[in-house]
N, C-alpha and C positions, 0 to 999 in steps of 0.2 A: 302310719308311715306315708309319709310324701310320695307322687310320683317322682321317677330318677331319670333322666332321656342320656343316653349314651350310642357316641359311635361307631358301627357296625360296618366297617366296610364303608360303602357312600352312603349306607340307610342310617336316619336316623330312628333310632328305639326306644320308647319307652316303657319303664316298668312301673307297672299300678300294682303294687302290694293291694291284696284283699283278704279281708276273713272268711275264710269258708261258713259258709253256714247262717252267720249275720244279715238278720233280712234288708239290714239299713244299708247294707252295702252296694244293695242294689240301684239306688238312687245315685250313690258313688259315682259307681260305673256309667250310668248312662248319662248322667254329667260330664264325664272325663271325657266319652266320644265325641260328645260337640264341642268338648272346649278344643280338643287336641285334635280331631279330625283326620285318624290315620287313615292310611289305603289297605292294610293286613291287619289283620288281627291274628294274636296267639294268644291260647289259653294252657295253663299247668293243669290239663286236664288228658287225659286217655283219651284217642281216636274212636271208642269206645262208649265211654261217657259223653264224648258229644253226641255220638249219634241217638242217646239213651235221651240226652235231652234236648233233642229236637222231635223226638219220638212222645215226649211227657205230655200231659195231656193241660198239666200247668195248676193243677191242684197239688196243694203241700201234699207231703208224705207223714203218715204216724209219726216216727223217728226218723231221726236219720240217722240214728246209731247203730253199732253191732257190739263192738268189744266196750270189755270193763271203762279201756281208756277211754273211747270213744265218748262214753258213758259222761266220765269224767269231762272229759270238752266240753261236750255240749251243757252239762249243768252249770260249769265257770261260765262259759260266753252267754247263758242266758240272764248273767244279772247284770249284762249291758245289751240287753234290747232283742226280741225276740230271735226267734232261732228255725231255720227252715231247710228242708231238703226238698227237692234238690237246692244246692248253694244259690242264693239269688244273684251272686256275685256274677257265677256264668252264665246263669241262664238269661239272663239280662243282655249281657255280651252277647250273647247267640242271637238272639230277639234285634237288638240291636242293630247288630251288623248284616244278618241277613237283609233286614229293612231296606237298608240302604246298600245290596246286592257287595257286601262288601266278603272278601274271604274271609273265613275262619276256621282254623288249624288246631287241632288239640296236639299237642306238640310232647307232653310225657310222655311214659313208658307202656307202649301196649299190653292190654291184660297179659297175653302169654309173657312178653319180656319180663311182667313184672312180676311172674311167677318163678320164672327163670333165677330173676335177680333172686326172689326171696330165699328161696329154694339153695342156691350157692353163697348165699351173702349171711341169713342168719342161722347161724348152728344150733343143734338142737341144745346145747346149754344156755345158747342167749334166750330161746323158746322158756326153757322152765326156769331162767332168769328173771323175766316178764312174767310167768307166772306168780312166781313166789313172790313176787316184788309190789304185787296189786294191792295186798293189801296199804302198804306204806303209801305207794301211790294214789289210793283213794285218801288215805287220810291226808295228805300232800296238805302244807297252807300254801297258796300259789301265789301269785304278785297281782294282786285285783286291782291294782293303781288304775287300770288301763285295757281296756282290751284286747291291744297289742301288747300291753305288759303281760296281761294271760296268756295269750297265745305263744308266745315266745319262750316262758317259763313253762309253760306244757310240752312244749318240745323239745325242749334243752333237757327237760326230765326224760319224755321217749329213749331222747338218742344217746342217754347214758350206757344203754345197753352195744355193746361196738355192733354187732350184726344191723342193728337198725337202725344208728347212724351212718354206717356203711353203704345201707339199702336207698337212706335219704340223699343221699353222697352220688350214689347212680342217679335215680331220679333227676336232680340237679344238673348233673352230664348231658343227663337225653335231654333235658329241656332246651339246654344253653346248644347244644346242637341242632335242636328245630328251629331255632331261634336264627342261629346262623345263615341256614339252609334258605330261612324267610326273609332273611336281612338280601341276599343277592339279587330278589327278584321284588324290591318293592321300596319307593323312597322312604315311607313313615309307617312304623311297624309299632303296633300299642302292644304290648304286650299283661295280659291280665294275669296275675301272679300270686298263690298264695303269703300270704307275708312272710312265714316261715322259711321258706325255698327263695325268695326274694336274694338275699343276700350275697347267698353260696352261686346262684346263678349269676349275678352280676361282677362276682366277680371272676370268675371262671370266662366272659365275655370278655372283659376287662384284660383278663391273661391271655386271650386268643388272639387280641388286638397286637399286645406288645410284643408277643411274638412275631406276627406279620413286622412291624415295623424293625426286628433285629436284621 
């Protein structure tokens, strides 16, 4: 997916859809900084998580998986081009922009929020929902067209389950709200974005707009 520049207030914003995990994304990214040249940067990452990888020593990790699903992503995404933790998508972004003493903002849902979210948003039926459902779900045939066809088909499966697309629902909230927050204080805001959460953020931005203007 293309980058998408939309208006924020007087900021102009762009979103760079990335693939978590894809090491070729990382070339992406550091492309899109010099072509587009913003003064902010925000990432769909945890205040958290950035500071986890700025702290990385910059050597891959074993895995970078935990759950079944997890499991499942990262085997579809590796049969289009290697596969790395931490994401090279941000860590690249982080690299990036410190370089050039630039801000950068993890703008998701803080560990504890996101615990919070979990916690009130998936019930314990949607839990052994997603259990019971792994099987199916590993055997899943996914949309390999594409790497963004995978990714997009891996998630539309996820959030079949309501609690966890409810979960990805907030997520998307907090994000388009740091986004916001970063839109007042800066004319050209990149925003780094998984491509999944892409959408829902955009337009939920989009809705915050034409409200102002009613």
């Amino acid at each position: 997916m293309n980058p998408s520049t939309l208006r924020v207030g007087g900021c102009q914003v762009t979103l760079l859809p990335v693939i978590r995990g894809l090491v070729s994304e990382g070339d992406r990214v550091a492309k899109s900084f010099h072509e587009l040249a913003p003064d902010c940067v925000a990432l769909s990452i945890s205040p958290e998580e950035l500071k986890a990888q700025r702290e990385h020593d910059g050597k891959p990790l074993e895995s970078m998986c935990g759950t079944p699903e997890e499991n499942v992503y990262e085997s579809g995404l590796a049969k289009f081009g290697d596969v790395e933790r931490p994401p090279r998508c941000f860590s690249v972004a982080v690299k990036v922009a410190d370089a050039a003493g630039m801000r950068v903002v993890g703008v998701d849902l803080t560990e504890e929020d996101f615990t919070r979210a979990y916690v009130s948003l998936v019930s314990g039926w949607d839990f052994v929902r997603k259990a019971l459902g792994r099987g199916s779900f590993n055997r899943a045939r996914f949309d390999l067209t594409s790497a963004d066809a995978f990714v997009l088909d891996w998630d539309r499966r996820l959030r079949k389950i309501r609690g966890y697309d409810l979960l990805e629902k907030r997520r998307e909230a907090e994000i388009a709200k740091g986004i916001i927050e970063l839109a007042g204080k800066t004319a050209h805001l990149l925003v780094v974005i998984e491509l999944e959460r892409a959408p829902g953020v955009a337009e939920r931005l989009s809705s915050a707009e034409s409200r102002k203007g009613v």
